[in-house]
C-alpha positions as CSV (number, residue, x, y, z in Angstrom):
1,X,203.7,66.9,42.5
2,X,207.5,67.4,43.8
3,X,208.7,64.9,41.0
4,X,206.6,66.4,38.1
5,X,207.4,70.4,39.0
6,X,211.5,68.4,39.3
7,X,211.1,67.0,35.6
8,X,209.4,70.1,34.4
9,X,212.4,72.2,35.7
10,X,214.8,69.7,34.6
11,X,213.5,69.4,31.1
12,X,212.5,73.3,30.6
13,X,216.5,74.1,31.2
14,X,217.3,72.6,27.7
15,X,214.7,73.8,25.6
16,X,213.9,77.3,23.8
17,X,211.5,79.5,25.2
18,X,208.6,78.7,22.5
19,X,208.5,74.9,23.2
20,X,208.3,75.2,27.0
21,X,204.4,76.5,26.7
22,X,203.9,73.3,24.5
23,X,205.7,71.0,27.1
24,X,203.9,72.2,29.7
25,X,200.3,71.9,28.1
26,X,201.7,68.1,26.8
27,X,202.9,67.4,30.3
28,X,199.0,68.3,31.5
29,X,197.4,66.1,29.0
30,X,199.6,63.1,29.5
31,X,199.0,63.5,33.2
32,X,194.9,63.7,32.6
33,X,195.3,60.4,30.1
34,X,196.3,58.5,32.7
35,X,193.7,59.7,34.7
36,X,191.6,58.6,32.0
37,X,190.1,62.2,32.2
38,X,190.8,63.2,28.1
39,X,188.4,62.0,25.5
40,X,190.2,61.2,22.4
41,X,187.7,62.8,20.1
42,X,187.8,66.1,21.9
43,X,191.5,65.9,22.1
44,X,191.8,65.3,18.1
45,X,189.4,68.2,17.3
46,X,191.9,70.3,19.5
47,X,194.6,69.1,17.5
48,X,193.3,69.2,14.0
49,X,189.9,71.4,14.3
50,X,187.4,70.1,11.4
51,X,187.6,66.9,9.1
52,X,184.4,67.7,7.3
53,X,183.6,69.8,4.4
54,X,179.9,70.0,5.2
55,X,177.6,72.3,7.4
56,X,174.1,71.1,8.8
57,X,173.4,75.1,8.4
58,X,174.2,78.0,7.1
59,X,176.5,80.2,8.5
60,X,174.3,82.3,10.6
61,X,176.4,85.5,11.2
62,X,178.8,86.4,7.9
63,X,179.2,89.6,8.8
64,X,181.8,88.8,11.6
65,X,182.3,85.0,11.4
66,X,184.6,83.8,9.1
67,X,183.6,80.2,7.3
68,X,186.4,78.1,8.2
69,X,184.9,79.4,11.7
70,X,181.9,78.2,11.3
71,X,183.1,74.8,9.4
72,X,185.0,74.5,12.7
73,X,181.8,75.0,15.1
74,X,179.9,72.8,12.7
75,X,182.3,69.8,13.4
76,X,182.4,70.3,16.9
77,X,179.3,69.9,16.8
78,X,179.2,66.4,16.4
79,X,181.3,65.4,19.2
80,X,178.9,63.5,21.9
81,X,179.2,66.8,24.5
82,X,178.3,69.1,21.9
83,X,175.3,68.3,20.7
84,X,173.2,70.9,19.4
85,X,176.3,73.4,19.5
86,X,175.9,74.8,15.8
87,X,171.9,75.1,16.6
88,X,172.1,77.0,19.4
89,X,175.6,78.7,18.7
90,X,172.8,80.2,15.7
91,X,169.9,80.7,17.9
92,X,172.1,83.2,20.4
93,X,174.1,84.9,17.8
94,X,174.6,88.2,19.5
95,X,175.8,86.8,22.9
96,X,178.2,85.1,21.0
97,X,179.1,88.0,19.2
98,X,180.4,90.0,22.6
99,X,182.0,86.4,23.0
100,X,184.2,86.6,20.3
101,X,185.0,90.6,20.1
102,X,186.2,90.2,23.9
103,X,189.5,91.3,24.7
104,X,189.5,88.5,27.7
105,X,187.2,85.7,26.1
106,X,189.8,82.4,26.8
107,X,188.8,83.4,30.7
108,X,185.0,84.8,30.0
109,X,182.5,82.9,30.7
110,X,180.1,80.7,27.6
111,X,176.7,82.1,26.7
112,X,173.5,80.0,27.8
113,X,173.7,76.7,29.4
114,X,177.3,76.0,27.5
115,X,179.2,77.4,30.4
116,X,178.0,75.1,33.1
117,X,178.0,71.8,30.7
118,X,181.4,72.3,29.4
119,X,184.7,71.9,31.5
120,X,188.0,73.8,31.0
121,X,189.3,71.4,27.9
122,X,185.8,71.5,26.0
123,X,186.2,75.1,26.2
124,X,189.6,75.3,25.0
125,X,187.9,73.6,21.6
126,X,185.1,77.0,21.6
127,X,187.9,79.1,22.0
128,X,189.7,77.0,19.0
129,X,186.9,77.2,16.5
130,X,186.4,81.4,17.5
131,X,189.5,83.2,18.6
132,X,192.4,81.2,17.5
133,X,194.8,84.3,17.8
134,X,193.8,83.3,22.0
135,X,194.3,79.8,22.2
136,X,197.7,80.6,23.9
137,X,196.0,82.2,26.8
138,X,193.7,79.7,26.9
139,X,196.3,77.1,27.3
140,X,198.1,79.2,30.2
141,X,194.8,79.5,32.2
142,X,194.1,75.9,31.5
143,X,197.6,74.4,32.9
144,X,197.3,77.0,35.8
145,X,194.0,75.5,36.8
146,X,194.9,72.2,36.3
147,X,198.2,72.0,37.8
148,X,199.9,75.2,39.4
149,X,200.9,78.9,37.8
150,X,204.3,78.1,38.5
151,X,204.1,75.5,35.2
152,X,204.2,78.3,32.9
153,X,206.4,80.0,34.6
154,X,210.3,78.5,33.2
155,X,212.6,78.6,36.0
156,X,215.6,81.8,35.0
157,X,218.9,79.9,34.0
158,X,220.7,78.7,36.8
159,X,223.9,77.4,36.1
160,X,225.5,76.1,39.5
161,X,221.7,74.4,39.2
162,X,222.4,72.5,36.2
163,X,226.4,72.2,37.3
164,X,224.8,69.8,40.2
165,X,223.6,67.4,38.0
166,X,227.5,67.1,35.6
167,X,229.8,64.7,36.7
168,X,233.2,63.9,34.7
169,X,231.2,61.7,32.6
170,X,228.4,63.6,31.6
171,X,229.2,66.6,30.0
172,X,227.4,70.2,30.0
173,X,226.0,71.7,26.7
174,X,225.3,75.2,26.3
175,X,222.6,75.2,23.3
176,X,223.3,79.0,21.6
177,X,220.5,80.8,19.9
178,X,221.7,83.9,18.2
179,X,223.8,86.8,19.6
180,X,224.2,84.6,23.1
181,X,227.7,84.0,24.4
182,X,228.3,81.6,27.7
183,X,231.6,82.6,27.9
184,X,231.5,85.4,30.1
185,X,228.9,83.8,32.8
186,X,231.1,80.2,32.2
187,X,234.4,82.4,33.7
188,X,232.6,84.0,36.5
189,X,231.1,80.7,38.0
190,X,234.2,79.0,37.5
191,X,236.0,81.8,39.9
192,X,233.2,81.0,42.4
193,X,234.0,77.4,42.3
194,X,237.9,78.4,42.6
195,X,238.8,77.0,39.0
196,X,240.1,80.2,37.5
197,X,243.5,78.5,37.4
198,X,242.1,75.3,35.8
199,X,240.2,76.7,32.9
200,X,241.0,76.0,29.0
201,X,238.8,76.7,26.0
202,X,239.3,76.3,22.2
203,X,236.8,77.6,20.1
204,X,236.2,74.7,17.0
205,X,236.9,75.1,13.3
206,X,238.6,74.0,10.7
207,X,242.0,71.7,11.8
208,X,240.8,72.7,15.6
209,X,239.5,69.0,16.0
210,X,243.3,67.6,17.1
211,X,244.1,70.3,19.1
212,X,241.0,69.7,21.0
213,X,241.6,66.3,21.4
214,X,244.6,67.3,23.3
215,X,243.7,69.6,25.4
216,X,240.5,67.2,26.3
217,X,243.2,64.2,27.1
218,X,245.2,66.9,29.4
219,X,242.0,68.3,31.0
220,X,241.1,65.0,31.9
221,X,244.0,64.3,34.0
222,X,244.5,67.2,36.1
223,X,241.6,67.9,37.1
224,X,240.5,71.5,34.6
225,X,237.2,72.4,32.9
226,X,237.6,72.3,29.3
227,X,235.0,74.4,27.1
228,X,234.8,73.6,23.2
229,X,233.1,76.5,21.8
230,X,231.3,76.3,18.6
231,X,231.0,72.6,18.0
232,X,228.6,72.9,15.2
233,X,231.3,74.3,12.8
234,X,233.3,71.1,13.6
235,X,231.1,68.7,11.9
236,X,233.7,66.6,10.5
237,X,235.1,66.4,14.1
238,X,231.7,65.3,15.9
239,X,232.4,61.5,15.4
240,X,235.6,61.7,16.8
241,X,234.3,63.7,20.1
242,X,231.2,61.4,20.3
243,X,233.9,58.3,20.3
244,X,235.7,60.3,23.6
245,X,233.0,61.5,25.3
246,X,231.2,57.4,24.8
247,X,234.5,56.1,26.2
248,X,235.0,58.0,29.7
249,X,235.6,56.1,32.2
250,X,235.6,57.5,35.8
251,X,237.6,55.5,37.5
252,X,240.5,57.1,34.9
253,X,239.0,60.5,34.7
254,X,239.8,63.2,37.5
255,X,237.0,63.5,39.5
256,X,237.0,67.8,39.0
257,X,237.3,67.1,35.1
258,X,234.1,68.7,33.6
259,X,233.8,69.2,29.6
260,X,231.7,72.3,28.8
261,X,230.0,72.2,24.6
262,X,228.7,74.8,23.5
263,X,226.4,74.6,20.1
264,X,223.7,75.9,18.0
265,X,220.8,73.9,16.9
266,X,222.3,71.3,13.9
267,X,221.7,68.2,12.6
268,X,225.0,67.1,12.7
269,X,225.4,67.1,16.4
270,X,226.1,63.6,18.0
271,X,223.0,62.5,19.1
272,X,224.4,60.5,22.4
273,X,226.5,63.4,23.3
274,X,223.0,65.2,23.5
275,X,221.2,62.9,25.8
276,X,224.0,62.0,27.7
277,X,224.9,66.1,28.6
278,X,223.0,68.4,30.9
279,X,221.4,70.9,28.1
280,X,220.9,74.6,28.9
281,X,219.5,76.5,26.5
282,X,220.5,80.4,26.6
283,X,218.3,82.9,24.9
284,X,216.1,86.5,26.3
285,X,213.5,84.5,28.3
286,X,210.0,84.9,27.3
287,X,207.4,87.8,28.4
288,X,208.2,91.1,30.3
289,X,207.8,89.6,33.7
290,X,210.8,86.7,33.3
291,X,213.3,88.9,31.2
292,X,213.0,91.2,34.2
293,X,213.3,89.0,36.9
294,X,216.0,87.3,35.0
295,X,218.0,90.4,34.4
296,X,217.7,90.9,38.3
297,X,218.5,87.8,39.2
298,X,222.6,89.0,38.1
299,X,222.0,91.5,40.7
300,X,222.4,91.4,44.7
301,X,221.7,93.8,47.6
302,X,226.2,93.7,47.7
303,X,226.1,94.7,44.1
304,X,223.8,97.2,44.6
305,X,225.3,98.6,48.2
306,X,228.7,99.0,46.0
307,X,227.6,101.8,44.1
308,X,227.8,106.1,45.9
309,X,224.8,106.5,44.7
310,X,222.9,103.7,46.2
311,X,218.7,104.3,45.6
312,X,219.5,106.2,42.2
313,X,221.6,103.2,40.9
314,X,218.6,100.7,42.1
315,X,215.9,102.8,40.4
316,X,217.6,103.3,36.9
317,X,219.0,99.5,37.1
318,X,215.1,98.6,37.3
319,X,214.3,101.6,34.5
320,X,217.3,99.8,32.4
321,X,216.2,96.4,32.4
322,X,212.4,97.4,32.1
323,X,213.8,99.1,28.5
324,X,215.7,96.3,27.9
325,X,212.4,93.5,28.4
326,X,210.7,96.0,26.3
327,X,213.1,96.3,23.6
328,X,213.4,92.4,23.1
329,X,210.0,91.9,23.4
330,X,208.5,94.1,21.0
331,X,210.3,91.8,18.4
332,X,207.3,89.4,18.8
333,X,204.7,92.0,17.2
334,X,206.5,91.5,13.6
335,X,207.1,94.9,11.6
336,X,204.5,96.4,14.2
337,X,207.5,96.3,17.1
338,X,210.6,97.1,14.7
339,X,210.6,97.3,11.0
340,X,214.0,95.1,11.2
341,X,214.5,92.1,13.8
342,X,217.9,93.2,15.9
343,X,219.3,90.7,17.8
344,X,219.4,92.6,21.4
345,X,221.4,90.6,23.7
346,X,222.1,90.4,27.5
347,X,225.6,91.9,26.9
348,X,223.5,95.2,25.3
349,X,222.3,95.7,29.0
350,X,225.1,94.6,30.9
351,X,227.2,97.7,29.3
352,X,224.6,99.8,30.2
353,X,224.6,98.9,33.4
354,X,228.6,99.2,34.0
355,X,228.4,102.6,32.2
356,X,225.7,103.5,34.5
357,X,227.7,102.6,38.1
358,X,230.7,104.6,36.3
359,X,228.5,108.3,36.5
360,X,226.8,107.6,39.8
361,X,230.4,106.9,41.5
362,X,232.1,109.5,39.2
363,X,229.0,112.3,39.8
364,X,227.1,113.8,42.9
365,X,224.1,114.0,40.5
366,X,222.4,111.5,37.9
367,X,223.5,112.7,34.4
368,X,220.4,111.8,32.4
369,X,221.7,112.9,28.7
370,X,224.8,110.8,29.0
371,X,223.3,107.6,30.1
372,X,220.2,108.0,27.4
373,X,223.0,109.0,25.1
374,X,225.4,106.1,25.8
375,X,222.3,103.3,26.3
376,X,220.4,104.5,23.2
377,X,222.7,105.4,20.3
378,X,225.9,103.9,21.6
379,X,225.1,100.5,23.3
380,X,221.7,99.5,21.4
381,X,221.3,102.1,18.6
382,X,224.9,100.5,17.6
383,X,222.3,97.5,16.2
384,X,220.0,99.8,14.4
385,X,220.2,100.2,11.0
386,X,216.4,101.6,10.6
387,X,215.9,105.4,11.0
388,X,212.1,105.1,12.6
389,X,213.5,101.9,15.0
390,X,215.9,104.5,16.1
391,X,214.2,107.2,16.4
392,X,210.8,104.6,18.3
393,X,214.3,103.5,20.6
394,X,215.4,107.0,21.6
395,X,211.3,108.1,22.6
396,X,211.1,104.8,25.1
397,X,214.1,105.1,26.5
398,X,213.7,109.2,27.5
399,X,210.5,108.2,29.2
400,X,212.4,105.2,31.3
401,X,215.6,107.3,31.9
402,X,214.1,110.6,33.2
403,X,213.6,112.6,36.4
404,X,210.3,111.8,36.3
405,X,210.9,108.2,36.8
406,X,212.7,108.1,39.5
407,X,209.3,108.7,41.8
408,X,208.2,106.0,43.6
409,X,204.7,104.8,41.8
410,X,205.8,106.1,38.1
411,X,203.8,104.3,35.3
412,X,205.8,102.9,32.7
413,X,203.3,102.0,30.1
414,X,199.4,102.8,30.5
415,X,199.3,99.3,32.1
416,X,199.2,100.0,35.8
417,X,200.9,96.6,36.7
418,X,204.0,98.4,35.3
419,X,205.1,101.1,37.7
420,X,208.5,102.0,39.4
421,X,208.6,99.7,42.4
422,X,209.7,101.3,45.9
423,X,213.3,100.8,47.0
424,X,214.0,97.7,48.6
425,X,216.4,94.9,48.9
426,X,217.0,92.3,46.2
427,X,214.3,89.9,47.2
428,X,211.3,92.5,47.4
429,X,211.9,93.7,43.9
430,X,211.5,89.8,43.2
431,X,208.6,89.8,45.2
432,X,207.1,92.4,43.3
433,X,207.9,91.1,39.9
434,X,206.0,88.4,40.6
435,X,203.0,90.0,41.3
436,X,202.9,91.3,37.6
437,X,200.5,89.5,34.7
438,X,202.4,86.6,33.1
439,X,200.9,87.7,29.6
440,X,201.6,91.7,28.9
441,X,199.2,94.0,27.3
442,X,200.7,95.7,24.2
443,X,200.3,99.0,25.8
444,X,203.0,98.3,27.7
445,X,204.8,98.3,24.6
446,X,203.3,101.4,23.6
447,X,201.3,99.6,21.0
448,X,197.2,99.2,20.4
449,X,195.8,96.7,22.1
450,X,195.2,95.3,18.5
451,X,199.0,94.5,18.0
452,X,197.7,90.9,19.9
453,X,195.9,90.0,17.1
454,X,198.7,90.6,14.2
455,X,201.2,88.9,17.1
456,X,199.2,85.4,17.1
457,X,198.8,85.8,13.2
């Protein structure tokens, strides 16, 4: 178990946020294939649902089953486990019915004697043919049971983590999704690590390829960190720096040489480079309950002890970075969340949270109508372009950033998991993040519980 949870750590820090679900459930399979434990009919249905265009009957409830539905249960049921499925799927209609209108049906239990006869895969392929819009959840209670809740649960980026695994041979790639910078995080580590005197960086471009190739031979010799920013706009360039990068040697490298790549997604990105380096993908991490923790995890009881205005600052950093998880994550929900897509980024709540220790050292009292002021129209309406977006913005935010919130117990959303957590030291608001759900309710968006449905659409 050790060496699996170590490769699915290890591999989840270079991919994006919508593939780790997907690697995890893979991982599973793989694990129960060589257990001989997944039957390969079962596991094709999952894949590609029906094959055939014909039905032994008819469709017994049209008013709320869909055909391709019932094609789906139809074909399922002539896998060897699911014999006599589309018969008595028809003869207990109405028990399937409260089946497939529950909000919780990937963790309720079958009608009739289906329940006990089927295990947890088999009734991953009911919930395929009903509730499609749930297989997600499904998937996430099915890797939790099978191996541990801590596989769908991506490690937060850790960066002196990945550094471990560099040497001056194997470089580090920073894989960029939009409105992401390393920079800033890339200058703060390296003062931890006492290389603030042995840093260089050249962001690539046009006639930038030379220059790099410089400042990589120099790099390499004393001993410095050298970051090349942006190599996707270098394509022309990327033979020549997969060439270097193929021929260091390290018994003529400096031993503290470390070459830092950042990159978006491309094509034209040397494809040694990229299984050679130690990949980090940076983007808002995925569900309320990691963008939180993640946010916190900049944070320390130091950072925190710094500020006048100690308990205030620790209750409206947590009311900050709950608005901030909320304002990301409503993106998901489509034109339901925002009527445009904004591109939120870490640096959005960073600014907020330095213009926030500003007023608490600067004032004896919290001043509300600045810091909704500066956080809403300044720092994140600066994004928005849509008059309703903005004006949706400004109502969440007055509820976070309030008097009212600052009580111990105070529900953010009508979900109850979601309340202000009791002061504490770094590690117990961890601790209490991690007692939240890893799959949010939309009310704690503020939306319907409906909004699910259009979300998995």
């Amino acid at each position: 178990e050790f060496f699996t949870y170590s490769l699915y750590k290890n591999i989840c820090r270079g991919l994006f946020e919508r593939d780790k679900l997907l690697f995890s459930f893979t991982l599973c399979i793989k694990l129960m294939q060589g257990d001989d434990r997944i039957d390969a009919q079962e596991w094709r249905f999952l894949l590609a649902g029906a094959t055939s265009p014909e039905t032994a009957l008819p469709n017994p409830a049209t008013d709320w089953l869909v055909e391709s539905s019932w094609l789906d249960i139809s074909d399922l049921a002539k896998v060897k486990a699911f014999r006599g499925f589309d018969q008595s799927f028809a003869d207990n209609v109405h028990e399937w019915r409260a089946y497939f209108d529950s909000l919780s049906c990937y963790k309720d239990a079958l009608p009739g004697e289906w329940n006990e006869k089927l295990d947890l895969l088999q009734k991953l392929l009911v919930l395929r043919c009903l509730r499609q819009d749930m297989i997600q959840w499904g998937i996430m209670a099915f890797v939790t049971a099978e191996m541990d809740v801590k596989f769908i649960e991506p490690p937060t980026f850790n960066l002196p983590l990945a550094f471990q695994d560099a040497t001056s041979v194997v470089p580090l790639l920073f894989v960029l999704s939009s409105g992401v910078d390393p920079t800033m995080s890339w200058i703060e580590f390296a003062k931890e690590m006492g290389f603030e005197e042995r840093l260089d960086s050249i962001s690539l471009g046009q006639g930038q390829g030379p220059i790099a190739e410089r400042k990589m031979t120099l790099a390499s010799k004393t001993g410095a960190w050298l970051l090349l920013q942006n190599c996707h706009l270098a394509v022309s360039w990327m033979p020549k720096m997969e060439a270097l990068v193929e021929n260091f040697d390290p018994a003529v490298l400096h031993p503290d040489f470390r070459l830092w790549l950042t990159a978006m997604p491309s094509p034209k990105f040397p494809v040694a480079v990229l299984q050679n380096a130690v990949k980090m993908t940076l983007e808002p991490p995925k569900g309320l309950k990691a963008n939180v923790t993640g946010s916190f995890a900049a944070f320390s009881d130091d950072f925190f002890a710094e500020c006048k205005q100690e308990v205030a600052f620790k209750k409206l950093c947590f009311s900050l970075c709950w608005f901030h998880a909320v304002m990301q994550e409503r993106r998901k929900f489509g034109p339901l969340g925002w009527n445009i897509a904004y591109d939120f980024s870490s640096s959005d709540r960073d600014c907020c949270i330095k213009q926030l220790r500003v007023f608490l050292d600067k004032y004896d009292v919290v001043p509300y109508k600045v810091i909704v002021e500066l956080s809403g129209d300044v720092n994140y309406g600066g994004r928005i372009t849509d008059d309703w977006d903005r004006r949706c913005m400004n109502t969440l935010l007055e509820e976070y950033v309030c008097v009212a919130a600052m009580a111990p117990g105070y529900q953010f959303s009508a979900d109850k998991s979601y309340v202000q957590p009791e002061v504490g030291t770094h590690s117990e608001y961890n601790d209490c993040f991690k007692a939240w759900p890893i799959q949010p309710h939309p009310e704690a968006f503020g939306l319907h519980e409906n909004a699910d449905i259009t979300c998995a659409q």
